[in-house]
C-alpha positions as CSV (number, residue, x, y, z in Angstrom):
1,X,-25.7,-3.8,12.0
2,X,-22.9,-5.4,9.8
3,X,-24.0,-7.6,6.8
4,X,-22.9,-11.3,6.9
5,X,-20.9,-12.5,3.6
6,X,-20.1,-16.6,3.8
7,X,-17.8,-17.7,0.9
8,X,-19.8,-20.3,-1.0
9,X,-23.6,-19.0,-0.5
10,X,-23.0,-16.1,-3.2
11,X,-21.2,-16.2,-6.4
12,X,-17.2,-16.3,-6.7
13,X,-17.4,-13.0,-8.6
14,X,-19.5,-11.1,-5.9
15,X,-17.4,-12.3,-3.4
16,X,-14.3,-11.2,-5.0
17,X,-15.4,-7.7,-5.2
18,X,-16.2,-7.8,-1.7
19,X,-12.8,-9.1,-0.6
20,X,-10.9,-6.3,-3.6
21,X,-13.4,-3.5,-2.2
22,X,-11.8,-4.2,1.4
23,X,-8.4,-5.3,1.3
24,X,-7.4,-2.0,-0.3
25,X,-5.5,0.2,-1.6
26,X,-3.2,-2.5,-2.8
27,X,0.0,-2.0,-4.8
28,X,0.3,-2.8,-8.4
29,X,2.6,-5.0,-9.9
30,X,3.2,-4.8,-13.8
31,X,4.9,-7.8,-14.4
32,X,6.8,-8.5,-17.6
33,X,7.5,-12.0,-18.8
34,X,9.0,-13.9,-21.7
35,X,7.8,-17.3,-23.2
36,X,9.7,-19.7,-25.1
37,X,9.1,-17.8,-27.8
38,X,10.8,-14.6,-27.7
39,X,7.6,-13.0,-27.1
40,X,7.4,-10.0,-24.3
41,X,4.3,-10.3,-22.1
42,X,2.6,-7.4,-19.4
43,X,0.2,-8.0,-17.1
44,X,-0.6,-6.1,-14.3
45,X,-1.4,-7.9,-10.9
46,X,-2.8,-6.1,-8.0
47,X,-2.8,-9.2,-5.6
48,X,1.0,-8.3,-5.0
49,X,3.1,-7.2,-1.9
50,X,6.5,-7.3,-0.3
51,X,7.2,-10.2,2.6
52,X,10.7,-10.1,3.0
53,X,13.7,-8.0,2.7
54,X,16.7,-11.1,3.5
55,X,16.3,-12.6,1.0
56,X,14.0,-10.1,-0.9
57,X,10.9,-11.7,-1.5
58,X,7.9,-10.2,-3.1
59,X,4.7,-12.4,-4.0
60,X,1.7,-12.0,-6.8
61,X,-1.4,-14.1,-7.9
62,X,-2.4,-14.5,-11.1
63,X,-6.0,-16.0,-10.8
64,X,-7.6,-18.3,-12.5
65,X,-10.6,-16.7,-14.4
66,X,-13.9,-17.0,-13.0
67,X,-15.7,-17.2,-16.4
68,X,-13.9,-19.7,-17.5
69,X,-11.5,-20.8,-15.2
70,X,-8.3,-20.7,-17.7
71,X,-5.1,-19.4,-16.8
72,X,-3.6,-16.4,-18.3
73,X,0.1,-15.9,-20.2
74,X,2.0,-14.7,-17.4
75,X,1.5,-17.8,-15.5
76,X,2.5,-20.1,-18.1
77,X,5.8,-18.1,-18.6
78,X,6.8,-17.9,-15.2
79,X,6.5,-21.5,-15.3
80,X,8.8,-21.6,-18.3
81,X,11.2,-19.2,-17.6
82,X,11.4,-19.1,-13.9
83,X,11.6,-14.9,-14.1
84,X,10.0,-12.4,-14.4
85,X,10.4,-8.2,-13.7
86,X,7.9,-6.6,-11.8
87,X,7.6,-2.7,-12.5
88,X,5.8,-0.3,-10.5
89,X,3.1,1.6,-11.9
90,X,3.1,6.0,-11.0
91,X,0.2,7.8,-12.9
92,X,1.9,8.8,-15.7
93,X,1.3,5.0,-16.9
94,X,-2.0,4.4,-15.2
95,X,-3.7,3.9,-18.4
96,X,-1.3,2.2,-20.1
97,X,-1.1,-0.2,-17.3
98,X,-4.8,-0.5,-17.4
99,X,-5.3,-1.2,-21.3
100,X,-2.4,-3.9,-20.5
101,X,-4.7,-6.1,-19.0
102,X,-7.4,-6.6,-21.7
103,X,-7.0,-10.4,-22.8
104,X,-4.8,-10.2,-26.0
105,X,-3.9,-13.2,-27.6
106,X,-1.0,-15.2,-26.7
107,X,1.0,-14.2,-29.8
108,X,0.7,-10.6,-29.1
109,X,3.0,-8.2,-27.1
110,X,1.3,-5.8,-24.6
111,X,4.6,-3.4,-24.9
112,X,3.2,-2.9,-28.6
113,X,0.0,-2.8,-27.6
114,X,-0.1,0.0,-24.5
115,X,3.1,1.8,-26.4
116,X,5.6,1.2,-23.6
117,X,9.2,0.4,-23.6
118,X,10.9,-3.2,-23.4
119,X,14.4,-1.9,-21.5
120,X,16.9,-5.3,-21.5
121,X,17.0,-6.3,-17.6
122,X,20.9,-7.1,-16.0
123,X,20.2,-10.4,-14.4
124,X,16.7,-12.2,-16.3
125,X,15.7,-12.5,-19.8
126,X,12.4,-10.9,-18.8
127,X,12.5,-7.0,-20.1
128,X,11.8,-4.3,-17.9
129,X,9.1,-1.2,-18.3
130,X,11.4,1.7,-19.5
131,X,8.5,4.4,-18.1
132,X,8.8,2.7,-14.9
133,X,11.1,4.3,-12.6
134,X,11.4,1.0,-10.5
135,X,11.7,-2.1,-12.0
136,X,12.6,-4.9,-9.5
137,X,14.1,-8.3,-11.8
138,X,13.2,-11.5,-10.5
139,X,13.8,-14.9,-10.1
140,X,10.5,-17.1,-9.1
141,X,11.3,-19.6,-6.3
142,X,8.4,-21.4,-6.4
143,X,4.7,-21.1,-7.5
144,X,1.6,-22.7,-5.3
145,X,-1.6,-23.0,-6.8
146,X,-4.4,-22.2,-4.4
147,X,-7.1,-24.2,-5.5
148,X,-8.4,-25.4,-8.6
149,X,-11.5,-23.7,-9.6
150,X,-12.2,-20.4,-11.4
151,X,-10.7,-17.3,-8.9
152,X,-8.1,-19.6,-7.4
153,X,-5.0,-18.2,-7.3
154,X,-1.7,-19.3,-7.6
155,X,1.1,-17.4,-5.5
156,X,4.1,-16.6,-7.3
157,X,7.1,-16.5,-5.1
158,X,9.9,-14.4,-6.5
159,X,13.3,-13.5,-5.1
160,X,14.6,-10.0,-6.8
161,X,18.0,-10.2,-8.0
162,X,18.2,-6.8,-8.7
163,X,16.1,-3.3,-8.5
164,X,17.1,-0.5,-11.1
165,X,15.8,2.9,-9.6
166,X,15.2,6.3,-11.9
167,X,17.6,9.0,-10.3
168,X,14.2,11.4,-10.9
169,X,12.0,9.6,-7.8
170,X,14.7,9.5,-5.2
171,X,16.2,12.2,-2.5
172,X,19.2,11.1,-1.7
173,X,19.1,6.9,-1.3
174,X,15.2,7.8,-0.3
175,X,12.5,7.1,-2.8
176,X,10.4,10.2,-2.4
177,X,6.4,9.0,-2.6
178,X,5.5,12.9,-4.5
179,X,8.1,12.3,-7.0
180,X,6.9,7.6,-7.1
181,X,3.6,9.1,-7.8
182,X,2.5,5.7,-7.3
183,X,-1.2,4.3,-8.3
184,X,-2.5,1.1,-6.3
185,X,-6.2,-0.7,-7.1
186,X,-9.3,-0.5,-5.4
187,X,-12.5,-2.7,-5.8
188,X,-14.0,-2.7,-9.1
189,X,-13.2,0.5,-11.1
190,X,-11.7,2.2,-8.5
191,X,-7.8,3.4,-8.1
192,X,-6.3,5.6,-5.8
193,X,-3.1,7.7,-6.1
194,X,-0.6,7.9,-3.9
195,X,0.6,11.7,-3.9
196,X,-0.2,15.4,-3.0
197,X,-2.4,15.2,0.0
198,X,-3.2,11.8,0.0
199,X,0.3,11.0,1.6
200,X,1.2,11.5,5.0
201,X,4.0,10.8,7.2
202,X,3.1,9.2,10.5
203,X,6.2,8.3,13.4
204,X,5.7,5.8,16.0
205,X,8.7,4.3,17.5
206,X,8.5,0.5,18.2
207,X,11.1,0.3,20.9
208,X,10.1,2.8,23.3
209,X,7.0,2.1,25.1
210,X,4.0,4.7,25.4
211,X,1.2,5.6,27.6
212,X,-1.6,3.8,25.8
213,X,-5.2,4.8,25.8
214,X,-5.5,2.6,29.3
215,X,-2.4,5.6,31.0
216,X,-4.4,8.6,29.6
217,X,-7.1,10.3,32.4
218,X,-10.7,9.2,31.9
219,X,-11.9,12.2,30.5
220,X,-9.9,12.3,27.9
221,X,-10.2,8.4,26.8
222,X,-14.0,8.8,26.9
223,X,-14.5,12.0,25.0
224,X,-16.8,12.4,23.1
225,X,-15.1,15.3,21.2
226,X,-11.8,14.1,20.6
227,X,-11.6,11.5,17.7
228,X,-10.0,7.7,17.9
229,X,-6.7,9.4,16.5
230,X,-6.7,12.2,18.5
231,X,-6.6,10.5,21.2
232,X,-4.3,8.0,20.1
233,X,-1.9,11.2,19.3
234,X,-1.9,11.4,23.0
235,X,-1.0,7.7,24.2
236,X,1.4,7.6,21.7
237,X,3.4,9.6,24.4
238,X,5.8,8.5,26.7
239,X,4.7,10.0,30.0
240,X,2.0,12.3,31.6
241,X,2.7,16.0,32.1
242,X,3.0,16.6,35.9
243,X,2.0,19.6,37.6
244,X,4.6,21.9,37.3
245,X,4.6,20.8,33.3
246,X,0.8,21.4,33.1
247,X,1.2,25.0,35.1
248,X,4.5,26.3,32.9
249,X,2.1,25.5,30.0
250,X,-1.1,27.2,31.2
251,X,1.3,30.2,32.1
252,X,2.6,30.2,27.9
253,X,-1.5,29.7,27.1
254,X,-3.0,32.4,29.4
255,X,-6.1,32.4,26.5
256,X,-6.6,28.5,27.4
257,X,-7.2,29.4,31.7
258,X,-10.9,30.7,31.2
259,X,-12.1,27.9,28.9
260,X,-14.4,25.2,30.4
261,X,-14.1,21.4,29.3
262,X,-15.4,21.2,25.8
263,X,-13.6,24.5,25.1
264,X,-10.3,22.9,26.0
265,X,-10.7,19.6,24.0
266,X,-11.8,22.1,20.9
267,X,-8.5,23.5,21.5
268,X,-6.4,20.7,22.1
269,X,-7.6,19.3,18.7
270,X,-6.2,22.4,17.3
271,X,-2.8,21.8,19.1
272,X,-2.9,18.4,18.2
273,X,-3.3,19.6,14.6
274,X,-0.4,21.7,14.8
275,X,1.9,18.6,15.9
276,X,1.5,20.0,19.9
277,X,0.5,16.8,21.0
278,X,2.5,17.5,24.4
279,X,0.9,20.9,25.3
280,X,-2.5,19.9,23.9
281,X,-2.4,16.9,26.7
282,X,-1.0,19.3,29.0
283,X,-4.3,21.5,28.6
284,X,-6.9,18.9,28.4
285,X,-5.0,18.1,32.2
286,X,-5.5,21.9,34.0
C-alpha cells in the first residue's frame, strides 16, 4: 500500500521534503557570485545538475523561501552580473558548505564567514572556492522563474566558460570519485558521501543489444532466490550458453554437478558476486 501525496492538499514545506527525501542523492553546487558592490557571495544549491555537454550547460534553482517568499542574494546577483562559479563540494568542506547557507545579511561575505578562499576566476568576475578542487566558471544564459509563490523556483541556466581541475582528484585526464570525495544532499538533515564503498563501477554498453529478462529461461526470471540485479547481471548478456558451453563449464565446476535447484542459484549468486556472470548463467542452465 503506497501513501497518496497531491501537491496543494498539504503544506509547501511538507511537500518539499517529500520531493528532497526522493529525488536523491543530488549533487551540490556552491555557487559564488558578485553584486554590484564588490561583495563575494556563497550559497550552496542542491537543486543543481548537468544537461549538456555542447555547449556545457549546467542548471540550479534558487527558491523562493516558503516562510516568506523573498528571494535570496545569489539570485539577485546573477541577475546583475550575468555569472557566476559553481564549485563542487568533497567532505573536506561539508561543513563549511553547510554553515554557508545560514541567511547572513546582504553586506556580508560567506568566504569570511565559513573561512574559505576567494581564488580570482580566468573568464567571470565571480571568485572561485580555492578548497574546491573543481570550480566550473560560468556565464548564465538565461534565468526562468517557476512560479511566483513561496518554494517556487527560478532555473538558472548557465553556460561554463571554463572548469579549473586540482591535479590531486584526477588519474590521468580522469577525475577519480575516491580522490572528488564528493558530498551530495538528502532530504532534510541528511547527506551522503560519495567515496569508499559507497561507489561502485557498473558497465553496460548501449550499442550492443542483450538478452533481457524476457531471453533468460523461466526459472531463472521467476526465482525467487535470485534478486532483481542478479538477474539483471544475467540479461545484461549478449547470448545464452549452449550445450557444449554449459557442459565445458560443469566439467571446470565438478562441486556444482550434485547440487539440486536452490543449491545452484545459491551458487550462482556467489559467481555472480565474483563478476562470473557467464558461468553463473551457465550453471543455473545444467
Amino acid at each position: 500500500m503506497k501513501r497518496k501525496i497531491i501537491p496543494g492538499h498539504i503544506p509547501t514545506k511538507d511537500l518539499h521534503q517529500y520531493i528532497i527525501g526522493s529525488v536523491a542523492p543530488r549533487p551540490i553546487a556552491f555557487v559564488s557570485t558578485l553584486d554590484e558592490n564588490g561583495i563575494e557571495n556563497l550559497a550552496p544549491y542542491s537543486f543543481f545538475n548537468a544537461f549538456s555537454s555542447n555547449p556545457p550547460i549546467v542548471v540550479f534553482s534558487s527558491n523562493r523561501r516558503v516562510s516568506d517568499n523573498t528571494t535570496k542574494d545569489t539570485l539577485h546577483n546573477v541577475r546583475v552580473s550575468k555569472e557566476c562559479v559553481v564549485n563542487v563540494v568533497p567532505y573536506a568542506i561539508v561543513r563549511q558548505m553547510s554553515l554557508a547557507s545560514v541567511e547572513f545579511p546582504s553586506e556580508v561575505s560567506e568566504f569570511d564567514k565559513v573561512g574559505l578562499t576567494p581564488e580570482r576566476s580566468e573568464t567571470v568576475s565571480a571568485p572561485r572556492v580555492l578548497e574546491s578542487p573543481v570550480n566550473m566558471e560560468c556565464k548564465v544564459k538565461d534565468i526562468i522563474e517557476l512560479g511566483e509563490h513561496g518554494g517556487a523556483g527560478h532555473l538558472i541556466i548557465c553556460e561554463v566558460t571554463m572548469i579549473a581541475v586540482s591535479e590531486s582528484v584526477l588519474n590521468g585526464d580522469r577525475l577519480d570519485p575516491q580522490k572528488l570525495d564528493l558530498m551530495g544532499r538528502m532530504g532534510r538533515n541528511y547527506y551522503v558521501r560519495a567515496s569508499g564503498d559507497a561507489v561502485m563501477e557498473i558497465y553496460q554498453s548501449v550499442t550492443e543489444i542483450p538478452l533481457g529478462f524476457d531471453g533468460l529461461p523461466k526459472h531463472i526470471r521467476e526465482s525467487k532466490i535470485l534478486s532483481g540485479n542478479d538477474i539483471a547481471i544475467l540479461a545484461s548478456l549478449k547470448n545464452l550458453p549452449n550445450a557444449r558451453e554449459i557442459t565445458e563449464c560443469m566439467k571446470y565446476h565438478p562441486e556444482f554437478i550434485s547440487l539440486d535447484a536452490i543449491q545452484k542459484q545459491r551458487s550462482a549468486i556467489d559467481l555472480i558476486c565474483e563478476g562470473k556472470s557467464t558461468e553463473a548463467l551457465c550453471l543455473l542452465m545444467s
